[in-house]
N, C-alpha and C positions, 0 to 999 in steps of 0.2 A: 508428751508430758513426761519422759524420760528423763531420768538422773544420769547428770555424768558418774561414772563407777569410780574416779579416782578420787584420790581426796583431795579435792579444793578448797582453798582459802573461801569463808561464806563472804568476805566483802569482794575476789573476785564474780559471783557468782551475782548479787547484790548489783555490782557495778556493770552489768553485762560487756564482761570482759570478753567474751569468746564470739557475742555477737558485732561490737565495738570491730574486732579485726577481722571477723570474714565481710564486714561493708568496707573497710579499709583496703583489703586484698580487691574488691573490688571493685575500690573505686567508685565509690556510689553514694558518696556524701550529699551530690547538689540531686540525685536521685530523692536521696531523705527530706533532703532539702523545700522540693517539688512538692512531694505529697503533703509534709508538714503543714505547709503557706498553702495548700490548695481545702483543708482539713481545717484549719484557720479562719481562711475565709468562710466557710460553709458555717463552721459554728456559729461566728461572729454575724452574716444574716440572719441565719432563722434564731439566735437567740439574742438578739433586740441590738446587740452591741455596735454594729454599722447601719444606718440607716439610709439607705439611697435615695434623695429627695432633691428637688431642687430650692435652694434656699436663698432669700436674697441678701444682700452682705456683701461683706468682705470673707475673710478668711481669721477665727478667732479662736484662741484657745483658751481653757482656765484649769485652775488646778483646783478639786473640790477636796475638802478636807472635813467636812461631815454635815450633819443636815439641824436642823433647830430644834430636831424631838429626839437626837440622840439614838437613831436607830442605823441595822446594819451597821455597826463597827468595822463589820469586815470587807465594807466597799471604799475603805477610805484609808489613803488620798484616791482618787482615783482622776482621771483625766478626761476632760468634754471639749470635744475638736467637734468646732461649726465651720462647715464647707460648701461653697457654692454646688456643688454636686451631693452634699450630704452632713450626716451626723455622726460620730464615734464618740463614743462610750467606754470608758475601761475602766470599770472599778478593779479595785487592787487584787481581793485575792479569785477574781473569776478572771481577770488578765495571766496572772501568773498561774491559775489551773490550766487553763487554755492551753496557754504554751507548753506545758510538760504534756497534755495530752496529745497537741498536733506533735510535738516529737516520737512522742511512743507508737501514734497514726506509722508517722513516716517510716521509722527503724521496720515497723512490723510488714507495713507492703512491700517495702523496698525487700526485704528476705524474701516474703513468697514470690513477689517475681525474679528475683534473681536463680532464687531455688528450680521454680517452674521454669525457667528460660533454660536451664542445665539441665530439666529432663527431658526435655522436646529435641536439648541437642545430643543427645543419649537415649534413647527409649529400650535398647536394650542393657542397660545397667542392672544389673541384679537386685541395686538397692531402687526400683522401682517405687515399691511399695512404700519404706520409709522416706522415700521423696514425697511421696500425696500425703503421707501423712504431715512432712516439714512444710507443706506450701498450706494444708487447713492450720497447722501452728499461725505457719508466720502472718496468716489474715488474723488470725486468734484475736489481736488487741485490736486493730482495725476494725473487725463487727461488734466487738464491744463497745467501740467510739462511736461507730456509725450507729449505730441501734439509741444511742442518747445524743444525739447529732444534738447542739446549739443549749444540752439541758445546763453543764457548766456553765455557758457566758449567760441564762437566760435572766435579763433585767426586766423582762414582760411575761408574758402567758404563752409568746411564741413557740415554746419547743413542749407545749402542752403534752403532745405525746411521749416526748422523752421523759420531763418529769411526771407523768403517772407510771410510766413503766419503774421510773426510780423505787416511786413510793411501793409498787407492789413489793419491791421484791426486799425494800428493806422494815415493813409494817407501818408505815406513815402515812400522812393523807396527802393528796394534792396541793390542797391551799397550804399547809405546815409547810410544805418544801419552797414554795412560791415566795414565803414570808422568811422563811428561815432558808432564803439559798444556797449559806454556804455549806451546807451538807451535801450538796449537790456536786460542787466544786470535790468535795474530798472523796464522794462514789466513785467519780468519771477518775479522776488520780488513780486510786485505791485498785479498783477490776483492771486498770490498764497496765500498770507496773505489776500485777500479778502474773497477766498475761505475757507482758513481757521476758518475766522471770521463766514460763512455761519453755517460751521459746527459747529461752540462752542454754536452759536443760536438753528441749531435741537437740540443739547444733550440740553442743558436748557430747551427747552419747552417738548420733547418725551424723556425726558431722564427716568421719570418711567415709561413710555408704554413700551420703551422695554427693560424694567426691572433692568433698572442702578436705584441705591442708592442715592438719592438725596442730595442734600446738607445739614448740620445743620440745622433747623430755630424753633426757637420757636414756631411762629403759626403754624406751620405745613408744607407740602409739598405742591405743588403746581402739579392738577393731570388737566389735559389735556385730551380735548373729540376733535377730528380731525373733520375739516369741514366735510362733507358731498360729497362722489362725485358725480356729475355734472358736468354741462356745466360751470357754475359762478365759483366752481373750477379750471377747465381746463384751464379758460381765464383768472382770478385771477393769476395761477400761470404760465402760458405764460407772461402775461406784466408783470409780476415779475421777472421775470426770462431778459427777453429782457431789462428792464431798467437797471438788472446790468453788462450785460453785455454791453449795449450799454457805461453805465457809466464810467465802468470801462476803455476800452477801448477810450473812449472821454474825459477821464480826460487826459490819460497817452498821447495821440496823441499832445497834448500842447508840451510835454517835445520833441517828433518826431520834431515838430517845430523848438524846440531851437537847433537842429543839424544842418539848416540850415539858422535861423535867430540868430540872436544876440539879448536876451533881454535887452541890455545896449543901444542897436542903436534902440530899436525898434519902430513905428512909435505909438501916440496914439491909431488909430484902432485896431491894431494889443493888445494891450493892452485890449482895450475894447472886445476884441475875445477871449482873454487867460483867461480871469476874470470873464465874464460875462458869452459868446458864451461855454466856455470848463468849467471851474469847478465850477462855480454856478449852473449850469443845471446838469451835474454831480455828484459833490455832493449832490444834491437832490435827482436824480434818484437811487443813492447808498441808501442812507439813509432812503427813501422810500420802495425799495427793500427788505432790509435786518430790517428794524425797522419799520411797517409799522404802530403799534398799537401806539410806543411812537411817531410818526411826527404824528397822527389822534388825539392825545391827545394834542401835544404842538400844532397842528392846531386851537385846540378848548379853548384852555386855555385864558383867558382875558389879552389882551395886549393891551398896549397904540396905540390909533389908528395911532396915526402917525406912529409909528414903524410897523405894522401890514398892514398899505395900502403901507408901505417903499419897506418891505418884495414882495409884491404882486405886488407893480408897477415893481420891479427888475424882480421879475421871467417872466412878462408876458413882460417887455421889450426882457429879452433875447431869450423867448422862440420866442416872433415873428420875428425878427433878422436872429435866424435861421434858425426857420420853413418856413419864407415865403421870407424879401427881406429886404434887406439894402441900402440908400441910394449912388449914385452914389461916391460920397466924403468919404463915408466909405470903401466902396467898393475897389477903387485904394488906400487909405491905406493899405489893405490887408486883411479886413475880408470881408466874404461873406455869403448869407443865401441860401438854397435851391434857390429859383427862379432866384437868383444870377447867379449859375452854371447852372442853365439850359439856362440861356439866352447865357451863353459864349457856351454849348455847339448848342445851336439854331447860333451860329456865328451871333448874334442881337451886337449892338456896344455897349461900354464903356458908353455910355452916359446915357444905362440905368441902367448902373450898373450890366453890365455883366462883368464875372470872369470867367479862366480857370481854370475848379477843376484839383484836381492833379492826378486822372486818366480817362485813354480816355475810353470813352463809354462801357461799357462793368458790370461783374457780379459786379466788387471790387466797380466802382461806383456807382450802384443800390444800392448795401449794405449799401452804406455808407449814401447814402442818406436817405433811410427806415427807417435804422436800429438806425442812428446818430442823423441827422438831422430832419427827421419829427417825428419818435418818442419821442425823449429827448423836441425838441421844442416844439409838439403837447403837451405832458405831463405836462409842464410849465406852458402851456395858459391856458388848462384846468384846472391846480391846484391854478392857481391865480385867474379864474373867479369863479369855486364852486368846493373848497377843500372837501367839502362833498359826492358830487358824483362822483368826481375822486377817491377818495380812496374807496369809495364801491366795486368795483371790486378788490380789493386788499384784502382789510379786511375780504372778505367772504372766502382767504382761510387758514385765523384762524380759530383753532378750540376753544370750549369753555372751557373758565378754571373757576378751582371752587381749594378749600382749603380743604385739608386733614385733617383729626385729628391726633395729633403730633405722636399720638401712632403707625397710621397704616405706614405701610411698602408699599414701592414700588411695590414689586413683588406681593402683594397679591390685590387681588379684593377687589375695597372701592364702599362698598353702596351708593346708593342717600342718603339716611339718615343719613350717614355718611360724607358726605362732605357741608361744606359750600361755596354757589353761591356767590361772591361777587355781592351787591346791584349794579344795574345799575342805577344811578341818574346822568338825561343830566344835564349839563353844557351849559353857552350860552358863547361864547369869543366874542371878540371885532368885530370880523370880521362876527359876523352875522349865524355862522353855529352853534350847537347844537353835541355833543355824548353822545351817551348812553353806556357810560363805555367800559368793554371788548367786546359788542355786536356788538361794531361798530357805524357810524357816519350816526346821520337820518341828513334830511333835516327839518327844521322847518314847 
């Protein structure tokens, strides 16, 4: 989950440009191809979409363009193919989730084996190590898909297991998601292009360690020394790890919401929750996660203090909000923080601004609490009160980069002598903290 260290264009990065040409180098299109349509299939059984039966008939099709009680909008047009061998189903927006998912399936297996087939034919490579970690990348969107196998195309209760694991992690219930599918459709999207995106960042940053052809560039390539492991590693990339998923999954749990509130009727609080509580703090914890050197840089860059304590007062509002308590009036609008739901489940009254979270006691509300609410919050307060020592544990599991001479080659061993360190000269921003370039963020 490494950043490239150079500066990229974000819609290079977006469009997974540097993944797009190491399949292209090697040739491994009908590779994508394969797993895609194999990923496809699989969904489309176990989530009601193909139906193998033998049916008597001819061979007929129709175009269904919505239903007499005006529900599901979002399965329409969709298309019912009756076959002597079977049924097909494709409602409209779980056809087209399908398909961006089995694509992002394919890009991501086709990486880890083409990555793992390069280290089996190399086992003394140096870059060993950032090879296992680019082949657990490149399955990265792969178990993500397989783990909610059939829950996108699900037109029945078949992928039961998928959609409860859905609902756990975004605070929904079962039956909600079953009724209101298409949330389902934009989860299985949503964690897979995330994943994706993780993966376009390893190839960027280890992409000459394990031996991929780097891009163009005049000054050179860009050659990559992997942190060091340890403990500061271990933990670096544990909260790394934990804030994207907690992120991802606390952004998307907003949209869980809108299945069963209305943001048109919604109350202010509930407002103040969606905006502040869910993807402000989410989108930080993503963008931390997966970027952690460019937010250590924009942390440190000099900006007008108002905008910069604006920045800070927001995150450490939201983050307290949720980490710890909201007042009683926000409360019965509808958002709530940690202490919030512990007091509804202590059975403490309203008036202190207790709320009943949406599951009863048990693992899905520990989790959620841990993993949502005191991490993403705890993360907030800490990065509003000293953005320097929060991201220390992050940054330590960058490794160092330094600049190639244009001439040398990826696959071949570049000398110390050979490469140039870019100069580390702190910087002081507005807000008071100090970096020392790629090295990371001292404190003053």
């Amino acid at each position: 989950m490494s950043e490239d260290p150079a500066p990229d264009h974000p819609l290079s990065i977006l469009s997974l440009a540097e993944t797009r040409r190491y399949l292209r180098r090697a040739h491994a299109r009908m590779m994508v191809v394969f797993f895609a349509l194999l990923y496809a299939l699989g969904s489309m059984l176990l989530g009601g979409m193909l139906t193998l039966v033998r049916v008597r008939g001819g061979f007929t099709t129709e175009i269904l363009w919505g239903n007499a009680l005006g529900q599901g909008p979002w399965n329409y047009p969709g298309l019912l193919i009756v076959a002597p061998w079977g049924v097909v189903s494709l409602p409209f927006l779980a056809t087209l989730s399908m398909i961006l998912v089995s694509v992002g399936v394919g890009i991501g297996i086709s990486v880890a084996i083409l990555i793992s087939v390069r280290l089996v034919r190399d086992r003394k490579r140096s870059a060993s190590r950032p090879g296992a970690v680019g082949s657990v990348a490149g399955l990265t969107p792969a178990m993500i898909a397989l783990v909610t196998l059939g829950a996108c195309c699900s037109t029945t209760a078949a992928a039961t297991a998928g959609v409860g694991l859905v609902a756990q992690a975004s605070g929904s219930t079962l039956n909600n998601l079953l009724v209101n599918n298409w949330y389902l459709d934009v989860f299985q999207v949503g964690v897979v292009f995330v994943a994706l995106i993780a993966q376009e960042m390893l190839l960027r940053v280890y992409g000459g360690l394990l031996g991929l052809e780097p891009s163009a560039d005049a000054g050179g390539s860009v050659v990559t020394h992997p942190a060091p492991f340890g403990l500061r590693l271990l933990a670096g990339g544990a909260l790394r790890t934990g804030l994207l998923l907690a992120g991802i999954t606390w952004s998307l749990a907003m949209f869980a919401e809108w299945t069963t509130v209305s943001p048109f009727q919604a109350s202010a609080a509930l407002w103040f929750q969606w905006i502040f509580q869910h993807q402000l703090l989410a989108i930080v914890a993503i963008l931390v996660a997966l970027f952690p050197r460019a937010i250590a840089d924009l942390v440190a860059r000099p900006t007008p203090r108002g905008l910069g304590y604006g920045v800070r007062g927001g995150l450490l509002l939201a983050g307290i909000s949720l980490a710890l308590w909201v007042p009683p009036v926000v409360a019965q609008g509808g958002a709530g923080g940690f202490l919030n739901e512990l007091f509804g489940v202590w059975g403490l009254p309203a008036a202190w601004g207790a709320v009943t979270p949406v599951f009863a006691p048990g693992v899905a509300l520990y989790a959620r609490w841990g993993l949502q609410y005191l991490l993403l919050g705890g993360f907030a307060i800490a990065l509003a009160l000293s953005p320097s020592r929060t991201m220390g544990p992050i940054l330590a599991t960058l490794g160092r980069t330094a600049v190639a001479p244009s001439g040398a080659t990826s696959g071949a061993p570049v000398s110390a002598r050979s490469v140039r360190v870019p100069p580390a000269h702190p910087t002081r921003g507005a807000i008071g903290e100090s970096t020392a370039g790629v090295r990371g963020i001292r404190d003053p």
